[in-house]
DRENDO-1510 file (C-alpha; in Angstrom, 1 decimal, always signed):
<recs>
REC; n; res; u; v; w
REC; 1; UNK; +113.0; +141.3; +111.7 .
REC; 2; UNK; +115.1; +143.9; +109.5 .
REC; 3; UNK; +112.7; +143.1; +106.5 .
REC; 4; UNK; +113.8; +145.6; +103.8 .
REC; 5; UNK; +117.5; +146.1; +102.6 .
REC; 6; UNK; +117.4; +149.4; +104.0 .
REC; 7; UNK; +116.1; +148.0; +108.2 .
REC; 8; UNK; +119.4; +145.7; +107.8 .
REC; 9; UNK; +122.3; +148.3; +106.5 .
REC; 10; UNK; +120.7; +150.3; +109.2 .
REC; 11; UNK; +121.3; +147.8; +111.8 .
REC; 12; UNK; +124.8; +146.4; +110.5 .
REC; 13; UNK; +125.8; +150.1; +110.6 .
REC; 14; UNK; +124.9; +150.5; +114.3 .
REC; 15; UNK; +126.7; +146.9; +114.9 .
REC; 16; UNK; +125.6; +143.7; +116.5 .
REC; 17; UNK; +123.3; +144.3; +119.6 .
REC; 18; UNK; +120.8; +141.6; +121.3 .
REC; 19; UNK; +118.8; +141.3; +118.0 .
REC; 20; UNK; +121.9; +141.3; +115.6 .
REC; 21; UNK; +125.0; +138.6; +114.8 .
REC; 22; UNK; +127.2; +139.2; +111.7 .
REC; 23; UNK; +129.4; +136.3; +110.7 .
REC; 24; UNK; +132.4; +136.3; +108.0 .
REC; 25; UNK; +132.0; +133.0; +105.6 .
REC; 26; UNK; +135.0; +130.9; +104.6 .
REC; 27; UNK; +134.9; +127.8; +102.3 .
REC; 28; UNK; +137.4; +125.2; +101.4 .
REC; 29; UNK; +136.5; +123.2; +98.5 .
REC; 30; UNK; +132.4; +123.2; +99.0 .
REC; 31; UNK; +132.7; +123.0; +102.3 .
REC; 32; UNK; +132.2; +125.6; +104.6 .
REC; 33; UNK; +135.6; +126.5; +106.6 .
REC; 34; UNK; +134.1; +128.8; +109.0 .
REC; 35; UNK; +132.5; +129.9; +111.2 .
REC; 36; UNK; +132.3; +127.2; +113.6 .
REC; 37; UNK; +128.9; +125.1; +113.1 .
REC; 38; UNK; +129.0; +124.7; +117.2 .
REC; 39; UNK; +129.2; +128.6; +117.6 .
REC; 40; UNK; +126.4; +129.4; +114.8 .
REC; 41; UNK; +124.4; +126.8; +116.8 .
REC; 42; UNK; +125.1; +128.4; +120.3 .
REC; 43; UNK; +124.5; +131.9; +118.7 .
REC; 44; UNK; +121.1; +131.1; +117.2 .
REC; 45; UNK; +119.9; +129.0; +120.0 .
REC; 46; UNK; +121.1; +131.9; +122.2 .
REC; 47; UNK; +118.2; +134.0; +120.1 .
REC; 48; UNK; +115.8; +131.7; +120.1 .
REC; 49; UNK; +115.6; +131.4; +124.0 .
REC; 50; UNK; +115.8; +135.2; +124.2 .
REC; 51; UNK; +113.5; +137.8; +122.1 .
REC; 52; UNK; +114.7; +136.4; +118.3 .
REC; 53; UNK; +117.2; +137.6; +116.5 .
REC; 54; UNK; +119.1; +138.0; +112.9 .
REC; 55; UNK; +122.6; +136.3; +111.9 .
REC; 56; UNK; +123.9; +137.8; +108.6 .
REC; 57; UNK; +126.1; +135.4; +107.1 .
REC; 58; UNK; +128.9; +137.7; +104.7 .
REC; 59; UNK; +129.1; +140.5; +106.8 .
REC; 60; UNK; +132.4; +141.2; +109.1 .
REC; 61; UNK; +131.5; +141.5; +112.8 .
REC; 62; UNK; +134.3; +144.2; +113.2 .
REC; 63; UNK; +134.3; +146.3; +110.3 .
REC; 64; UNK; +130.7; +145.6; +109.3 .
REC; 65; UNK; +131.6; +145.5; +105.6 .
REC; 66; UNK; +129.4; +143.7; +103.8 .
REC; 67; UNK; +132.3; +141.0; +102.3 .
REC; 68; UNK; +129.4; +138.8; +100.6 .
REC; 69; UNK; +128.9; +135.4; +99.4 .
REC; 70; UNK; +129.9; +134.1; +95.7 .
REC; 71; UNK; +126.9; +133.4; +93.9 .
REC; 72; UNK; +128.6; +129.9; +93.3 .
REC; 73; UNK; +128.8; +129.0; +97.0 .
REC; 74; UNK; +125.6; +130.8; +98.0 .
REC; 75; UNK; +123.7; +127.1; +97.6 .
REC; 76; UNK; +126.8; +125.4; +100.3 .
REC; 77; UNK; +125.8; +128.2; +102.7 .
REC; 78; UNK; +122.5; +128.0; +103.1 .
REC; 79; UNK; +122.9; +124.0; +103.2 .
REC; 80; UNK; +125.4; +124.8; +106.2 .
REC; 81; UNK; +122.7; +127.2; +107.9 .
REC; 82; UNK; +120.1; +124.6; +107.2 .
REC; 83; UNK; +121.7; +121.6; +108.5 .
REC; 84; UNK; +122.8; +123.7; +111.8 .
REC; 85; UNK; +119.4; +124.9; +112.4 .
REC; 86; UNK; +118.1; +121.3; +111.8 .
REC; 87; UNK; +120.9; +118.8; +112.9 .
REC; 88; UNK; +122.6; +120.7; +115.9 .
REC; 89; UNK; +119.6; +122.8; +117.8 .
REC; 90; UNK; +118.0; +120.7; +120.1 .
REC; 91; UNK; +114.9; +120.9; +119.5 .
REC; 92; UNK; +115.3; +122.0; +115.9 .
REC; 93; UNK; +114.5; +125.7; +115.2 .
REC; 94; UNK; +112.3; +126.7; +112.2 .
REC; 95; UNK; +113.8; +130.1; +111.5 .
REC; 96; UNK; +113.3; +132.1; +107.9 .
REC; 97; UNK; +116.5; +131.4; +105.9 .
REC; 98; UNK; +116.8; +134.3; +102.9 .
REC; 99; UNK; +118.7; +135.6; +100.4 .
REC; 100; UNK; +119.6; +139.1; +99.9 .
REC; 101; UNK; +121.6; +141.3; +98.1 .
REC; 102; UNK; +123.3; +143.9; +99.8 .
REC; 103; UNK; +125.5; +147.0; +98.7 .
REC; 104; UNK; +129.3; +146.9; +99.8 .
REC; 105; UNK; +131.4; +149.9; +100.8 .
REC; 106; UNK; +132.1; +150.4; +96.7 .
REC; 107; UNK; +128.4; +150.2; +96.2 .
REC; 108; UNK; +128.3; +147.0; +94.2 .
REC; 109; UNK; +125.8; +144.7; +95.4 .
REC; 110; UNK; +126.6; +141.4; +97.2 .
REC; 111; UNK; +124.8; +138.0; +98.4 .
REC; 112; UNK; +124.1; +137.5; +102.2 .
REC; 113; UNK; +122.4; +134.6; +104.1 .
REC; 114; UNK; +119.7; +136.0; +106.3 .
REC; 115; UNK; +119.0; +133.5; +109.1 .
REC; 116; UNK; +115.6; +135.3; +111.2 .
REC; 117; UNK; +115.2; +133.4; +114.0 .
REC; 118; UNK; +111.7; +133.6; +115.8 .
REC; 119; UNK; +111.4; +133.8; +119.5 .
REC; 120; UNK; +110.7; +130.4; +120.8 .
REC; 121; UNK; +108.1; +128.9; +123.3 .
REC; 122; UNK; +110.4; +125.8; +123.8 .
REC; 123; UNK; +114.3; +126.4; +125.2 .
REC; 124; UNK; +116.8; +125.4; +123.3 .
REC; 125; UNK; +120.4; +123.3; +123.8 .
REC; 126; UNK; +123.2; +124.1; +121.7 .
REC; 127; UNK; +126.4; +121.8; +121.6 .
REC; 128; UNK; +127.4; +124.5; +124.7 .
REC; 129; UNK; +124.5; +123.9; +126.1 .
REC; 130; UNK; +121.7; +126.6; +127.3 .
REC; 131; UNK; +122.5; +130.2; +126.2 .
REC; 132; UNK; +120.4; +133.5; +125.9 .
REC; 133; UNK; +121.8; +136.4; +124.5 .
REC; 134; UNK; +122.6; +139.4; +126.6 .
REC; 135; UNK; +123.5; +142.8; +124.7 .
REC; 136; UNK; +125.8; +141.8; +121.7 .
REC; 137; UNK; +127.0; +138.0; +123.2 .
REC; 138; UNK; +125.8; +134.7; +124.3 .
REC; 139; UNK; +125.8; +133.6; +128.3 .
REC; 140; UNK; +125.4; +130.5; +129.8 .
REC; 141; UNK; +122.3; +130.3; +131.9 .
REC; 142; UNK; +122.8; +129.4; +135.5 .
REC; 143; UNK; +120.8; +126.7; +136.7 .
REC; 144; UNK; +118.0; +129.2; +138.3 .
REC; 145; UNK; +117.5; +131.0; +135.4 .
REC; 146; UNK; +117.1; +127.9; +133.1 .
REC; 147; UNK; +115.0; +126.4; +135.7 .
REC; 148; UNK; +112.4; +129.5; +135.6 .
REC; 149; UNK; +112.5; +130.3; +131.9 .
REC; 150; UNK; +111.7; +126.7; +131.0 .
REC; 151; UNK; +108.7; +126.9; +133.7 .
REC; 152; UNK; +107.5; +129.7; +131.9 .
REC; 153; UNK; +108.2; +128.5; +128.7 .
REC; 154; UNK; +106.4; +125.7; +129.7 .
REC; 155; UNK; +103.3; +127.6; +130.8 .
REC; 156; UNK; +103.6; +130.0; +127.9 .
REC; 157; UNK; +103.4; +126.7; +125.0 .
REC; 158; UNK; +99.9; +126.8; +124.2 .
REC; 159; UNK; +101.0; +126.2; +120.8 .
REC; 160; UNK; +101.9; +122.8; +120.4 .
REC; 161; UNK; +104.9; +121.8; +118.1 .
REC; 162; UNK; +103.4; +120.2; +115.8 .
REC; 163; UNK; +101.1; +123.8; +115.4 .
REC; 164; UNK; +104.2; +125.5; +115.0 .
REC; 165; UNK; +105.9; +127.6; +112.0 .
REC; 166; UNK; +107.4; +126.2; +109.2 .
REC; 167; UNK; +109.7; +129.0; +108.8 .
REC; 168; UNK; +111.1; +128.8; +105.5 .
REC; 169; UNK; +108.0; +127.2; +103.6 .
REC; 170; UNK; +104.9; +128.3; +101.7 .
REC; 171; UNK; +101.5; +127.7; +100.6 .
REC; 172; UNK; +103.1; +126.4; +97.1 .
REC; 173; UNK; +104.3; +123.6; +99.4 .
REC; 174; UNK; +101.2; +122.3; +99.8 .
REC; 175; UNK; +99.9; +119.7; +97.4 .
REC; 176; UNK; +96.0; +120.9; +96.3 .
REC; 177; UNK; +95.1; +117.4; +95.8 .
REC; 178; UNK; +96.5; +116.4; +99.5 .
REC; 179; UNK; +94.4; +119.6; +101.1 .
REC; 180; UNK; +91.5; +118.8; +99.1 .
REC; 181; UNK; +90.8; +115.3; +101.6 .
REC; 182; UNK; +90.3; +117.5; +104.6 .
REC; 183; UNK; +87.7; +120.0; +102.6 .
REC; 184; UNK; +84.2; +119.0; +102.6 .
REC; 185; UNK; +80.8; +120.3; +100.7 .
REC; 186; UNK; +80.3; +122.6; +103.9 .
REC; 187; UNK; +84.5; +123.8; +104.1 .
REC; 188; UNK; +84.0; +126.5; +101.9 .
REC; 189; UNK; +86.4; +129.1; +103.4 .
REC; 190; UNK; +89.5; +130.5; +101.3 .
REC; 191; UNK; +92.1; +128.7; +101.9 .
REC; 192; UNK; +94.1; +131.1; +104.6 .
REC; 193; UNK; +91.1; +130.7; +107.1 .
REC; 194; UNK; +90.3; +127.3; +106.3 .
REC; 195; UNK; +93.6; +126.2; +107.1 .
REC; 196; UNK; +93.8; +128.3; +110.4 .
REC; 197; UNK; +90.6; +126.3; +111.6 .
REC; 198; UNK; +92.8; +122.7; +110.9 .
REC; 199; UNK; +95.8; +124.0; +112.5 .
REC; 200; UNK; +97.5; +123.6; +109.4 .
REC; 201; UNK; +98.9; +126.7; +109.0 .
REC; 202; UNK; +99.5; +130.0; +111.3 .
REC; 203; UNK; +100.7; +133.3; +110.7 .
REC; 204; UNK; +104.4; +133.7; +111.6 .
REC; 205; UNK; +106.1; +136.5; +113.6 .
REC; 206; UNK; +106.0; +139.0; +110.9 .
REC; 207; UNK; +102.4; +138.1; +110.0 .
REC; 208; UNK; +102.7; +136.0; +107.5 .
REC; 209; UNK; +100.7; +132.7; +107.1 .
REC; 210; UNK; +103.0; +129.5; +106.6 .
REC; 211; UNK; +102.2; +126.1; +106.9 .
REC; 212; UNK; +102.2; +124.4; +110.4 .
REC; 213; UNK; +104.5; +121.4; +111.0 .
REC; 214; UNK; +101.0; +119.5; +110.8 .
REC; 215; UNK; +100.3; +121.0; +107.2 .
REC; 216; UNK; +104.0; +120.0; +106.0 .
REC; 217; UNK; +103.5; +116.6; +107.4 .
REC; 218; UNK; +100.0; +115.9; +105.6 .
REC; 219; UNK; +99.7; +117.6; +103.4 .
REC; 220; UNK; +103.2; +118.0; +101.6 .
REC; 221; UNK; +104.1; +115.6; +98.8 .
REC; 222; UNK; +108.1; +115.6; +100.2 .
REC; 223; UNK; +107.8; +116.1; +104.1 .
REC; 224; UNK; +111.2; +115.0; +104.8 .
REC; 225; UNK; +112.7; +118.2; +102.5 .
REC; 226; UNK; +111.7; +120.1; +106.4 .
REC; 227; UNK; +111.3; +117.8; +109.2 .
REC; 228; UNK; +114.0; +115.6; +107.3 .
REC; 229; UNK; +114.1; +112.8; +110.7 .
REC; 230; UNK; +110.2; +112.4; +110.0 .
REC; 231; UNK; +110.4; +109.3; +108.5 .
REC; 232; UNK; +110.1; +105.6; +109.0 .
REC; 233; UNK; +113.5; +103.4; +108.9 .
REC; 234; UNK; +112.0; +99.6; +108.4 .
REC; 235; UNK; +114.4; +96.5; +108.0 .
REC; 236; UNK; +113.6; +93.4; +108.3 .
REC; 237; UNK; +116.6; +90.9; +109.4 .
REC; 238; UNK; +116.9; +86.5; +108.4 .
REC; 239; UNK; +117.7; +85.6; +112.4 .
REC; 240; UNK; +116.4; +87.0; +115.9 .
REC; 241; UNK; +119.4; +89.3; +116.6 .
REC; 242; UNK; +121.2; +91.9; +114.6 .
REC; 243; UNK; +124.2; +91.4; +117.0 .
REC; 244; UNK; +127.2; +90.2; +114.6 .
REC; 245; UNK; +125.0; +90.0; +112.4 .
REC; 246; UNK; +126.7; +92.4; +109.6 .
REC; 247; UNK; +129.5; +90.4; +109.2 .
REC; 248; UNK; +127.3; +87.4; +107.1 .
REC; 249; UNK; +126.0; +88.0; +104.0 .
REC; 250; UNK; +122.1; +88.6; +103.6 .
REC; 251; UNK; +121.5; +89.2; +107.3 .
REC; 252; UNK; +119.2; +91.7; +106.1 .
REC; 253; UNK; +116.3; +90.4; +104.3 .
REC; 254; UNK; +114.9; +94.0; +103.1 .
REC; 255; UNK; +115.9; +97.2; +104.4 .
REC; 256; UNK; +113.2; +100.5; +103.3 .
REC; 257; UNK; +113.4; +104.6; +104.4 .
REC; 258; UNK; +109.8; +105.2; +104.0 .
REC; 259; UNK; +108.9; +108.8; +103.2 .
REC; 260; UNK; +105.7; +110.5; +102.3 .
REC; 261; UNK; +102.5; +112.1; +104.2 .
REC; 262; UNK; +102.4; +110.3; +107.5 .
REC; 263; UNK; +99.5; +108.3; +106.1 .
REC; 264; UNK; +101.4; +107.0; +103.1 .
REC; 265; UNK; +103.7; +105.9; +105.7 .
REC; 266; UNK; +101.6; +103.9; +107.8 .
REC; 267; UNK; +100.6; +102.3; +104.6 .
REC; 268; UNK; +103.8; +101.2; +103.0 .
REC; 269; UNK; +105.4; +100.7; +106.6 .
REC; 270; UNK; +102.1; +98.0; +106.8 .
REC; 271; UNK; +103.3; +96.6; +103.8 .
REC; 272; UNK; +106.5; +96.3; +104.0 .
REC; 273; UNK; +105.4; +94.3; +107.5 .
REC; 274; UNK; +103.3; +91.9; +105.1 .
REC; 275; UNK; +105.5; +91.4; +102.3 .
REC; 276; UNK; +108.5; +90.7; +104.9 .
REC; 277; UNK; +106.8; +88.5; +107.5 .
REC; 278; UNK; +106.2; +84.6; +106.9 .
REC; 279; UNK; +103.0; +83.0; +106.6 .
REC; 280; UNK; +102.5; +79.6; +107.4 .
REC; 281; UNK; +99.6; +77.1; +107.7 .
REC; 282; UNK; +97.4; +75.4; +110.3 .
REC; 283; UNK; +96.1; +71.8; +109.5 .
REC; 284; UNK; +94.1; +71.6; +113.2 .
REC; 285; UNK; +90.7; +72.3; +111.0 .
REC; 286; UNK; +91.2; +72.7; +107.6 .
REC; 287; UNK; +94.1; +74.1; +106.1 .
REC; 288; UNK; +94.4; +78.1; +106.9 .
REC; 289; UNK; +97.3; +80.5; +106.6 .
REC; 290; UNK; +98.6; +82.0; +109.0 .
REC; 291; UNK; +101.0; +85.0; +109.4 .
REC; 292; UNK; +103.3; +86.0; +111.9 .
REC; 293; UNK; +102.0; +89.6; +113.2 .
REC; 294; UNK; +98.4; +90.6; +112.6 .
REC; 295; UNK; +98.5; +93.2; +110.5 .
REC; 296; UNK; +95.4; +95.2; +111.9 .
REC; 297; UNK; +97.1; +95.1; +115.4 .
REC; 298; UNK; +100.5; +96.6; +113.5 .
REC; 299; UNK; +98.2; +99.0; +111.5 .
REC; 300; UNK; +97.1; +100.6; +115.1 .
REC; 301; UNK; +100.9; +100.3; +116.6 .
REC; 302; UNK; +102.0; +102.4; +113.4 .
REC; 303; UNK; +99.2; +104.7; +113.4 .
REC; 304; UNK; +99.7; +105.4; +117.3 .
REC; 305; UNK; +103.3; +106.5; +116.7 .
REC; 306; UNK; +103.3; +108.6; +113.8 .
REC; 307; UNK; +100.5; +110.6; +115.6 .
REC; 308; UNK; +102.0; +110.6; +119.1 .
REC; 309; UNK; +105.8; +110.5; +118.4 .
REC; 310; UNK; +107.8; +113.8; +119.8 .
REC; 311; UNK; +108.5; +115.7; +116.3 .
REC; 312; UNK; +110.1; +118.1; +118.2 .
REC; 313; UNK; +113.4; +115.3; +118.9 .
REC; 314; UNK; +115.2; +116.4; +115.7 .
REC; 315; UNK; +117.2; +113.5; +114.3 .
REC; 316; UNK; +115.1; +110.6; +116.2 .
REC; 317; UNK; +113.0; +108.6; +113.6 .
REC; 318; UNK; +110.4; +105.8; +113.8 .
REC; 319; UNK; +111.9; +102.6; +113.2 .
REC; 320; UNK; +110.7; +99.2; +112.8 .
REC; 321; UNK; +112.9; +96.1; +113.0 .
REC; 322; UNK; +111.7; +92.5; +111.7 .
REC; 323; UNK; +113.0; +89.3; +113.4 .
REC; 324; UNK; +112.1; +85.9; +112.8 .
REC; 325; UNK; +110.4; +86.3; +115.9 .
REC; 326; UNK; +108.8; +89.1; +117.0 .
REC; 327; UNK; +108.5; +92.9; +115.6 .
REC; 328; UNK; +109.4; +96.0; +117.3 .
REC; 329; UNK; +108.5; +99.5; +116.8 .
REC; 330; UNK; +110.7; +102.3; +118.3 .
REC; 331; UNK; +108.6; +105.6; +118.6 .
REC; 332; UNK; +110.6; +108.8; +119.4 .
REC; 333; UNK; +109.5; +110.7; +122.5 .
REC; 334; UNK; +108.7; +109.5; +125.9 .
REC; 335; UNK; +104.7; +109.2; +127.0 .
REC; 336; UNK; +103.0; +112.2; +126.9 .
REC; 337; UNK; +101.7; +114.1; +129.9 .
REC; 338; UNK; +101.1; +111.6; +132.8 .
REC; 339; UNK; +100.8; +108.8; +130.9 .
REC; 340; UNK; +102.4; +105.2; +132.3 .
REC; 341; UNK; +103.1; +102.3; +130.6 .
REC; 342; UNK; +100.6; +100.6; +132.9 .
REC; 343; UNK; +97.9; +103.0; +132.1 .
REC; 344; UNK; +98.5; +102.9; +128.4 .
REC; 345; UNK; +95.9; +100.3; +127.9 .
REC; 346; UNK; +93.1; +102.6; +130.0 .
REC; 347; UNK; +93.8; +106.0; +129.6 .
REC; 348; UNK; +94.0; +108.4; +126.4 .
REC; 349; UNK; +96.6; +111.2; +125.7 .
REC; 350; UNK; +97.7; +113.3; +122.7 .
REC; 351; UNK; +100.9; +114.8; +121.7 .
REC; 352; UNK; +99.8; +116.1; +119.0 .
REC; 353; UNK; +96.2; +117.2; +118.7 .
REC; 354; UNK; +96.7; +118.7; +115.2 .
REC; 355; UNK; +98.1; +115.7; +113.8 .
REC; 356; UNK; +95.9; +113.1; +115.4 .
REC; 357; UNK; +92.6; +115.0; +114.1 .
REC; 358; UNK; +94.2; +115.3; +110.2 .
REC; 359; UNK; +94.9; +111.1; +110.6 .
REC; 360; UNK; +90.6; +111.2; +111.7 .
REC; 361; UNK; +89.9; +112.3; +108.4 .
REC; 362; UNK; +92.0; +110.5; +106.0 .
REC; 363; UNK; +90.7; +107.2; +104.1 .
REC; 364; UNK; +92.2; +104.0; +105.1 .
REC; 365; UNK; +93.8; +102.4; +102.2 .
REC; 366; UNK; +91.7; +99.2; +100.9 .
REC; 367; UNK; +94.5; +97.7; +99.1 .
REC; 368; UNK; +96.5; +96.7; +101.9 .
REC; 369; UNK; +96.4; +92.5; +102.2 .
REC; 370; UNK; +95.2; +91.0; +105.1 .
REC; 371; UNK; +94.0; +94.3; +107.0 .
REC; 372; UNK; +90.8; +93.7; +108.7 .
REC; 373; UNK; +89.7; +96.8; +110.4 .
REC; 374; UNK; +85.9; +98.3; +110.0 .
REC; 375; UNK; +87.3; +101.8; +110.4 .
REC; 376; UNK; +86.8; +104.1; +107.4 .
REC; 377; UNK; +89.8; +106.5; +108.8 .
REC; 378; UNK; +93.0; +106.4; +110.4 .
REC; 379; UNK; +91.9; +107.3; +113.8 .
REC; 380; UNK; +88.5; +107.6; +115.6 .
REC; 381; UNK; +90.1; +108.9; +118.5 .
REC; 382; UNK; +88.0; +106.4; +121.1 .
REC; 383; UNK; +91.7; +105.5; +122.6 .
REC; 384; UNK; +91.0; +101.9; +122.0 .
REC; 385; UNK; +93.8; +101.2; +119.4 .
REC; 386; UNK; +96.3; +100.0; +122.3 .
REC; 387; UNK; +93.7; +97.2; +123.0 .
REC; 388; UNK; +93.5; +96.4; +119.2 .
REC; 389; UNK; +97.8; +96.0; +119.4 .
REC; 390; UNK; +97.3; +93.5; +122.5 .
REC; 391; UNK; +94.4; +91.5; +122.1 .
REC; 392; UNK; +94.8; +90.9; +118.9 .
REC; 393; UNK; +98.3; +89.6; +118.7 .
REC; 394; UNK; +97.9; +87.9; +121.7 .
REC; 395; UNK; +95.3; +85.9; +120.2 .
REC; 396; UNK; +97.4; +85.3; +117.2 .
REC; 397; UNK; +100.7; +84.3; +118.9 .
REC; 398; UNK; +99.7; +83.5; +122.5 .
REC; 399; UNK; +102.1; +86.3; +123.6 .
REC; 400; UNK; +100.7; +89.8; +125.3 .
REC; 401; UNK; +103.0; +92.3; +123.1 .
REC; 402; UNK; +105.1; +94.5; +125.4 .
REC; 403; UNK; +105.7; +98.2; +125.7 .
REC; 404; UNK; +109.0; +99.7; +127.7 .
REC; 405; UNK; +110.8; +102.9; +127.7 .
REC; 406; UNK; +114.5; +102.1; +127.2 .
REC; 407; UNK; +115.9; +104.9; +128.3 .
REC; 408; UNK; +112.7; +107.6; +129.0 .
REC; 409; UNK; +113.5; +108.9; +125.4 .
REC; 410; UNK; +111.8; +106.5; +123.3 .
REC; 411; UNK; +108.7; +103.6; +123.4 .
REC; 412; UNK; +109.4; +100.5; +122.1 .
REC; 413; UNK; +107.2; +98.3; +121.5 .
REC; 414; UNK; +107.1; +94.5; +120.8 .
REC; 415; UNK; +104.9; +92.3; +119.2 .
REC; 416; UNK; +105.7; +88.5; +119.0 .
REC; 417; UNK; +105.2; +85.9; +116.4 .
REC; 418; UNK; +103.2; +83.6; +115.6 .
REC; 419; UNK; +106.1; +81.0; +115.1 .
REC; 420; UNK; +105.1; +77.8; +116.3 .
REC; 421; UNK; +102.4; +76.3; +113.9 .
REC; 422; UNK; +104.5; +78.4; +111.0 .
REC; 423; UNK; +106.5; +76.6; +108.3 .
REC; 424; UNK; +108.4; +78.5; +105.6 .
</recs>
């Protein structure tokens, strides 16, 4: 929206209308003073849930001079509309953050911010709550009209959110290598149309084609530089609790932010699993080891939640804490569709189709120790992975795992160990 210099001064000159917010900038130190980071986020949000819109960040709302940004500080205010965008927009909105010069009222040039936001299919909550934006300002919705726009919303979202828009990243993003594991002999397309077919990439609101959250997420060396809570957290602690725990020294044993293409994850969060847990050894026939978790039953749990956790939940990672007796995963997002935590075992459901049908393609990793699946890929999308997770560790520790849902927000998931016949 406003593309060219000449679209924005236009715009600016005519003042700020349902399309258009212009915001002053003040710093203190390398801080950004003002504007309020709760009013940007209400403002964009506001946009989002409307018809889009543009905030120009160094232009005064009442005079419409174009004030500008020092080229020293222009790096602390695209951090701050970054982070809002990101940290405060629930869900997070992927809007096209730009730089621009623009000419003043003495005709030098000065640096804006340019935050386009794209209409949304999802509605968003700002720290005010739900807004839309109604001729120049933000309103409040009223309960019936938040109540029908999210029905439509809702009906409108054939676009799932791991399909949608990253905003503010390219093609040069995307690591050749990584791309090259979903091209085959037959994938001959140019790259554009190839990576339409994988949902990899779409073309944005001004026709551009971007990489999809799914592309960014598979096929990005540095993920986390976008979706910066898509990550796992692993630690693994000496005792069974964490309660009181900080207060003693080495109460964590190994503590890891795992990063990378949500296949490396699943990898090193497996190993970090194996080099953590104990393994011990049964004399009833023969001397045999025996670890605490089976690792092919955590290699499905970890798989199932980086391809069905809710990406959308900005701020929420994976996690994975390690007791001395028992493992639990913590996967963002509560069950998708009509899903039950009775009916987890039976029935099949994906959040994210895009994502799920990538993790069918990619290799499984041979040199992880002591995982024995006879699956070449990370999914084969037969749904019988929850049955891997509970059979097998049941077998292992006598225990039937356990799933819950805390508090509707998040599935945990626990698998115990295989303590008794375990010596350190």
């Amino acid at each position: 929206m406003f593309d060219t210099v000449a679209q924005l001064l236009e715009q600016i000159r005519l003042g700020e209308d349902s399309s258009l917010e212009l915001k002053t900038i003040v710093f203190a130190g390398d801080k950004v003073e003002g504007p309020d980071r709760q009013d940007v986020a209400d403002e964009l949000a506001a946009f989002a849930n409307a018809h889009g819109g543009v905030l120009v960040l160094g232009v005064d709302d009442k005079t419409r001079e174009v004030v500008g940004i020092g080229i020293d500080r222009l790096d602390v205010a695209e951090r701050f509309a970054h982070e809002i965008v990101r940290d405060v927009v629930k869900p997070p909105l992927f809007p096209r953050i730009e730089r621009m010069l623009l000419p003043g009222a003495d005709g030098q040039s000065r640096p804006i911010i340019k935050v386009d936001v794209p209409h949304s299919l999802w509605v968003h909550q700002s720290p005010g709550g739900y807004f839309h934006r109604v001729g120049s300002t933000k309103r409040q919705m009223d309960p019936e009209y938040l109540g029908r726009l999210m029905q439509q919303r809702s009906q409108a979202r054939l676009i799932r959110f791991d399909e949608q828009v990253v905003a503010d990243s390219s093609f040069d993003d995307l690591d050749p290598d990584l791309l090259g594991r979903f091209r085959t002999v037959r994938t001959g397309d140019e790259l554009g149309p190839f990576l339409r077919k994988l949902g990899m990439a779409r073309d944005d609101d001004h026709g551009t084609l971007r990489p999809s959250v799914s592309g960014i997420l598979m096929a990005s060396r540095h993920p986390e530089q976008w979706l910066t809570h898509a990550f796992i957290q692993a630690v693994a602690y000496r005792g069974e609790g964490v309660s009181g725990a900080a207060d003693a020294p080495g109460y964590q044993i190994d503590a890891k932010d795992i990063v990378g293409t949500l296949d490396v994850q699943v990898a090193e969060a497996c190993r970090f699993v194996a080099t953590n847990m104990r393994v011990g050894a049964s004399k009833t026939v023969g001397r045999h080891d025996v670890p605490q978790f089976d690792l092919t039953a955590v290699f499905e749990a970890l798989v199932n939640a980086v391809a069905h956790r809710d990406y959308s939940m900005y701020g929420s990672k994976i996690r994975i804490r390690l007791f001395s007796n028992r493992l639990e995963i913590y996967v963002p997002g509560a069950l998708a569709d009509t899903m039950t935590l009775d009916s987890l075992e039976q029935r099949q459901s994906s959040r994210n189709e895009t994502i799920a049908s990538l993790l069918a393609k990619c290799a499984v990793p041979s040199a992880i120790s002591g995982l024995e699946t006879t699956r070449s890929t990370f999914m084969d999308r037969r749904g019988e992975g929850v049955s891997i997770i509970l059979d097998r560790s049941e077998r292992l520790s006598g225990r039937r795992p356990v799933y819950e849902l805390p508090d509707q927000s998040e599935l945990k998931l626990t698998i115990f160990a295989a303590s008794a016949s375990l010596s350190e």
